[in-house]
N, C-alpha and C positions, 0 to 999 in steps of 0.2 A: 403619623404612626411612629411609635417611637422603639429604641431597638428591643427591645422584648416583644415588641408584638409584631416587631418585622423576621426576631426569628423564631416566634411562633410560625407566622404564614409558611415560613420556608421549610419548619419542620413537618407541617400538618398536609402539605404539598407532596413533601417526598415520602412521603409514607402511604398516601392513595397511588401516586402514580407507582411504587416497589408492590403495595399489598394489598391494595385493594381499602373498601372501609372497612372492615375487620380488622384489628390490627393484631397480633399476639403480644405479650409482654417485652418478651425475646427478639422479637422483631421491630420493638420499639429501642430498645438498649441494642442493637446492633446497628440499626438507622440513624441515632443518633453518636456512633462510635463512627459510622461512615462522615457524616456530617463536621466531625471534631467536637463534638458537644459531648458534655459530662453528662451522665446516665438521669441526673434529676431534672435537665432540661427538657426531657418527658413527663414529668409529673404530672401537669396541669392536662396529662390526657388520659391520666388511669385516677380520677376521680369517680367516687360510686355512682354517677350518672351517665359516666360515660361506657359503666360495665356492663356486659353482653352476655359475658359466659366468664367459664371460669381462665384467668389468665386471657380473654379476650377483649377488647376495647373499639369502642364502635367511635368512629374521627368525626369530630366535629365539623360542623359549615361557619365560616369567619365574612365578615363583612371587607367592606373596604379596608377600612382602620386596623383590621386584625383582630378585630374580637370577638367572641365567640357569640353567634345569634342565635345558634338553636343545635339542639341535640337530639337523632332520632331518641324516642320512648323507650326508655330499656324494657328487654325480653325478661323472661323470668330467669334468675342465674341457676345455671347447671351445675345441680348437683352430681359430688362422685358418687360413680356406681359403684354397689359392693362387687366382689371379685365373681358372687354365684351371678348376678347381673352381666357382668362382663363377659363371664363365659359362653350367655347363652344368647349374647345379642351376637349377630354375624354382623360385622362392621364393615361395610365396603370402601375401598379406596379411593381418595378424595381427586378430583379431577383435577388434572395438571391445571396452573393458571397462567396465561399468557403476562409477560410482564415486557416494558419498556423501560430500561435502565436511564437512569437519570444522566449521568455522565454522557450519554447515546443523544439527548435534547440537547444538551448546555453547551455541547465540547464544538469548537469551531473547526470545523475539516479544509480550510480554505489551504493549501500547504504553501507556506514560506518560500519568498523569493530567494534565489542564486546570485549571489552577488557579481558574481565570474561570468555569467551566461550569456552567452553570443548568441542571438538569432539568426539558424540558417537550416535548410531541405528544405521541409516541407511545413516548416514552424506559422506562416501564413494563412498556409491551407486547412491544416488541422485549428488554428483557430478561427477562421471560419465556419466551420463548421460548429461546435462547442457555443460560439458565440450567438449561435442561429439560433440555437434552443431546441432544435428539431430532434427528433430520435434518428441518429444516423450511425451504427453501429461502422468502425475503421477499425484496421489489421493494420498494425506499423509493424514491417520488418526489416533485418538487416542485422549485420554482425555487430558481435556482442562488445560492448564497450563506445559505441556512436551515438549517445544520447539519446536514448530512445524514450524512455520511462521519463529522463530529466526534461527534456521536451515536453512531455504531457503535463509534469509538475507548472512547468514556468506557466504553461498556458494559463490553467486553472489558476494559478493565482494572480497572471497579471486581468483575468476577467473576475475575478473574488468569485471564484465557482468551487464550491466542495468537492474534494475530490475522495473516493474510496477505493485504495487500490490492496487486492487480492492478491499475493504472491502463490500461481499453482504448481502445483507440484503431480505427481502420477496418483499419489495419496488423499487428493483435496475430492471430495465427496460430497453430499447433498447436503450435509451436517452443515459443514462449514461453511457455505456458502449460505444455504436458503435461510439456515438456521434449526434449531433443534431445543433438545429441554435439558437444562441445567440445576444442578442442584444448589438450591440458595437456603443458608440458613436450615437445612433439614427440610427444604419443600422441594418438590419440582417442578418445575417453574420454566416458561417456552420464555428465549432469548432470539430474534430477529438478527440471522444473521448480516457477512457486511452490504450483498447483495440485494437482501429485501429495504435494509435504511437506506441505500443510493436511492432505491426505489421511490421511498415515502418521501424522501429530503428534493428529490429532484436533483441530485448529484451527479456527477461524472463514473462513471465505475472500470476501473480500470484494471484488466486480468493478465496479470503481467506473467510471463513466459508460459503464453498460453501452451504452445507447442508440445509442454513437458507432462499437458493434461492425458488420465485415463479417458477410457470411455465415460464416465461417472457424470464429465461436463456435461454430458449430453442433459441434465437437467434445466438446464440454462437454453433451451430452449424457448421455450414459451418466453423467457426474460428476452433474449435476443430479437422474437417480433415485434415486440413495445406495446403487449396487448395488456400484459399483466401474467400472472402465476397464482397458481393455487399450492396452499400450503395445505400437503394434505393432511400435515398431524394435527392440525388444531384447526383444520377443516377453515379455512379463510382465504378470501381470494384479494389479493396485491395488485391493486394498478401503481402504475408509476406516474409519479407526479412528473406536472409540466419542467421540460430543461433534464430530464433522466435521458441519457444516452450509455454506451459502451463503446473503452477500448481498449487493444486488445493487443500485446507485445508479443514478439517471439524474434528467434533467428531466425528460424526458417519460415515454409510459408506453406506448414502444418502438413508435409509431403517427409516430415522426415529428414536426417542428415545420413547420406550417403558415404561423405565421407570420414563420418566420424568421428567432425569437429566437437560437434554439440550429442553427447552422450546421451540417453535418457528421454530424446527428443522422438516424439511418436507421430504416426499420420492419422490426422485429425479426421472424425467424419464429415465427408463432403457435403451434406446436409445443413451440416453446425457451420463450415466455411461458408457457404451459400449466404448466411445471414450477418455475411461482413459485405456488403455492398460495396464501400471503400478499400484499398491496399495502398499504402503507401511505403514505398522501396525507399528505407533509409539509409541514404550512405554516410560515411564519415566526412566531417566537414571538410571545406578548401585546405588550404596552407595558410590566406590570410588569415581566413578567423580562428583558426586552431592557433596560430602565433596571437591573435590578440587575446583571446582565452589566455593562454601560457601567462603573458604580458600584464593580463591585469591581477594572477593572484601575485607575482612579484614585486607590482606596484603595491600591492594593498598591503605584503609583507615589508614593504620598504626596502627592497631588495631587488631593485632593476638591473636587466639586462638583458636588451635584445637579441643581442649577439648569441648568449645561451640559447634564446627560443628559436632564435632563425636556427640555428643548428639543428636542433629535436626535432623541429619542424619539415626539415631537407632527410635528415637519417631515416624518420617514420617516413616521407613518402617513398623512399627509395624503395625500403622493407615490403612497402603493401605490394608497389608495383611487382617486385621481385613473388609474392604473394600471389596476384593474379595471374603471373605469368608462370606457377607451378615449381617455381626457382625453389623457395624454403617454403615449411607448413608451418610456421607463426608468422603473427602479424603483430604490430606494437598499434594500438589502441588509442582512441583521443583520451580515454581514462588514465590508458598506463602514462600517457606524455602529464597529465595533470597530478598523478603520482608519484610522478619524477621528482618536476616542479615542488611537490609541496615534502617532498622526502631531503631533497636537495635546502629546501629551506628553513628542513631541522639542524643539517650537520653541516653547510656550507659548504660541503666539497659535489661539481660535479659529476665526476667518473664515478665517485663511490655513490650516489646517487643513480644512476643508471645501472649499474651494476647490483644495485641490492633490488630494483625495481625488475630487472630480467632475468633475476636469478630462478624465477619458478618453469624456464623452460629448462631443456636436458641443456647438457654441457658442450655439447657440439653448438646447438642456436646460441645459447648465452655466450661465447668466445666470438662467433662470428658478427653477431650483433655489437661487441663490443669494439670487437675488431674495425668494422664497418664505420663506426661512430668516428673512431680516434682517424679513418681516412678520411670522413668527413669535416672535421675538425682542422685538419690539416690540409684543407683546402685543396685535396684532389678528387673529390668529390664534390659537381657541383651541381645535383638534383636534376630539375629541367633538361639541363644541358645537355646530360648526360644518356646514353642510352642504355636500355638494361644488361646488354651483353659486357660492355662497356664499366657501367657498375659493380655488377657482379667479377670481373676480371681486376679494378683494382681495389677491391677490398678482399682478394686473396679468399674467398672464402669457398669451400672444397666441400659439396653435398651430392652425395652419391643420388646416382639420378633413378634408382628403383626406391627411394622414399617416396 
């Protein structure tokens, strides 16, 4: 096959799997505008045998080799009607047509390994399961910035499994999920949302900050028992192929935030939790591995020092602890500490690194956090050792206790 007739096969491809065998004109110079092909690399399809109707083209069948073996019988071509014609015929509306986007077959969902990525919680466990193939629907939660989502990524690609992950929101609806009809080229046309392709591909599906869902999710039922779904605009019912599973992120654990960390955060139906069988409580990694995290994007910057990450590493546990003990309402994040790192490895300076990284709380946390560091730093602060009342007393730092 040589390359004319290998980019025939690929034009004459993508134009049943976009349109069907009917093809329009328009829809031929637009498929091939998609494709990068100049508009006469359709020619060889709008010859008088392959015409249908007026402006229509019926798509050949190609052999192996790519050439063309046979062409349905043309119909008689359609003449225009005059306008007393047109007025008097009642023309009904053409049935939506379900379509598969091409880009949606070809495109590789496998997502890209983390160069930096430390394996630890429940990083194991969750791959065991994924790895199983079984439909086993898991709830990972846990405050925000402890690799949650990043954990699901590394999985999926260190088992080369597609992953499709749904970012919800209180907005995200049946549309966007199941899928709905879109207009393509002046047609309308059913597009497979990213829920039903996990479905069909046997993919991962991942619904990340579930928690921030309306009621609307509730559609995602029937997907959540692994039995399949019906789509009822175009009347077709979805099994999910073998290896389709769901998971499922959030802070909370769909009860809501009380205290008003995570804004926007709603109490999920207990029906729709029911069909997470698994929860897995993610917490923020050790001290070790969050120092070897740190550690290796400075190594890979060419910009080592331990001494930097043991620090970041002692100042953030001191903060959380102070965190769980009700002491201050921020926490510094394994995100924020790798934000640091990669801020610090633009401008080379420490302090001003830390300092532009925790400048998004108020000005009271930002001063005592900063404050906290430089006692850390100065080695009267020595994490472990230390106890919180202890902490808190020498880093000076003064929070009124009705916050």
């Amino acid at each position: 096959m040589n390359e004319t007739q290998e980019k025939r096969v690929k034009i004459v491809n993508y134009m049943k799997d976009m349109y069907g065998d009917v093809v329009t004109r328009q829809q031929l110079l637009s498929g091939a505008e998609f494709l990068g092909l100049k508009g006469g690399s359709v020619r060889f399809l709008r010859q008088p045998e392959n015409r249908v109707g007026v402006g229509k083209y019926k798509m050949p069948e190609l052999n192996e080799s790519g050439e063309i073996v046979s062409v349905s019988k043309p119909v008689a071509v359609e003449k225009p009607l005059s306008k007393v014609e047109e007025s008097s015929i009642a023309v009904a509306p053409s049935a939506p047509k379900k379509i598969e986007k091409l880009e949606c077959a070809i495109q590789n969902y496998i997502p890209e390994r983390e160069p930096h990525y430390v394996k630890f919680g429940h990083y194991n466990d969750l791959k065991s399961i994924v790895k199983s193939g079984q439909f086993m629907n898991v709830f990972v939660t846990g405050l925000s910035g402890n690799g949650k989502t990043l954990m699901i990524h590394e999985i999926c690609s260190e088992l080369n499994r597609e992953l499709f992950r749904v970012n919800i929101t209180i907005e995200t609806d049946e549309d966007d999920l199941l899928g709905g009809f879109r207009l393509v080229n002046g047609e309308t046309v059913w597009h497979d949302g990213p829920v039903i392709q996990a479905m069909k591909r046997g993919a991962v599906l991942l619904l990340d900050e579930i928690d921030l869902a309306s009621h609307k999710i509730m559609c995602l039922q029937p997907v959540l028992e692994g039995k399949g779904v019906m789509l009822k605009k175009i009347n077709e019912y979805v099994k999910p192929s073998s290896g389709f599973t769901v998971v499922a992120t959030a802070n909370t654990k769909g009860k809501g935030s009380e205290d008003g960390r995570f804004i926007g955060t709603n109490i999920l139906n207990e029906a729709f939790l029911e069909r997470f069988p698994i929860t897995l409580e993610q917490s923020y990694p050790s001290a070790s591995v969050e120092k070897k995290i740190l550690d290796s994007i400075l190594e890979s910057a060419e910009k080592p020092d331990t001494k930097f990450t043991e620090l970041l590493v002692t100042w953030a546990d001191v903060i959380r602890k102070s965190f769980i003990e009700g002491v201050v309402d921020e926490l510094i994040a394994t995100r924020r500490l790798v934000n640091i790192i990669n801020t610090y490895i633009i401008f080379g300076k420490k302090e001003k690194a830390i300092e532009l990284c925790v400048s998004r709380f108020d000005d009271d946390t930002k001063e005592s956090f900063l404050d906290l560091y430089k006692k850390v730093d100065g080695g009267e602060i020595e994490g472990e050792s230390e106890s919180l009342e202890e902490v808190m007393e020498k880093s000076s730092i003064d929070f009124d206790e009705e916050v």
